[in-house]
N, C-alpha and C positions, 0 to 999 in steps of 0.2 A: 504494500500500500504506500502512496507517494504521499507525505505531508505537502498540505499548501506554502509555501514561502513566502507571498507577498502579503503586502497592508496598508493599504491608501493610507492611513493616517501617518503612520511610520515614514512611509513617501512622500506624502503632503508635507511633513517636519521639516524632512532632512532636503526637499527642493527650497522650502523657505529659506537655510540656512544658507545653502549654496547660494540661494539667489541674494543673500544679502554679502555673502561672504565677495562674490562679483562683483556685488556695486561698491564695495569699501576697496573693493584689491584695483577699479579701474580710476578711484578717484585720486588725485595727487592727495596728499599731507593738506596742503593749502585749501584745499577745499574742505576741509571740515574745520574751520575758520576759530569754533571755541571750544574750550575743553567740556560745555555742555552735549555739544551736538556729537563727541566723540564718548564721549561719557552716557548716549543715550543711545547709539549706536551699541556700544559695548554692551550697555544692558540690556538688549534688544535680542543681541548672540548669545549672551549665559543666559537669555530667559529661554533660547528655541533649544540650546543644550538641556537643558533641563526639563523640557518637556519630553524633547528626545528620549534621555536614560529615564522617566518615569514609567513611558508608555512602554518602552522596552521590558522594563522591570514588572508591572502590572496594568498595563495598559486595557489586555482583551478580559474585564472581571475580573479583576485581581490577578489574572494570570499572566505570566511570560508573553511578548508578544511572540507569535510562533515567526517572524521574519527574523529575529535575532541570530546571526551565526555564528555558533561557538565553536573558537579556537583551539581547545583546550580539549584534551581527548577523555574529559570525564564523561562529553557530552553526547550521544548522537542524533 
């Protein structure tokens, strides 16, 4: 029997992250002008990390999310 892999929300997380990870990696320094607007930026990325590792951790009802892959041969 094949386990399902995927998880829209999981996917939806980690595109937001990416897509912000993009827009700060294409902006110069000088463009984010104060240390609020990089200060809310920053908190923007540890808020989608953490949504990230939650939903990973207990995301589907309390449980693991099954898209998680583990590295670690305790797991299969």
């Amino acid at each position: 029997m094949r386990s399902e892999k995927n998880c829209k929300v999981k996917d939806n997380l980690v595109n937001q992250l990416i897509a912000l990870n993009n827009k700060v990696n294409t902006l110069s320094p000088g463009l984010l002008h104060s240390e609020q607007a990089r200060a809310e930026v920053e908190e923007k990325r540890e808020g989608l990390y953490l949504e990230i590792k939650l939903h990973r951790k207990k995301g589907h009802d309390g449980k693991p999310c099954p898209a998680v892959q583990y590295i670690s041969g305790d797991r299969h």
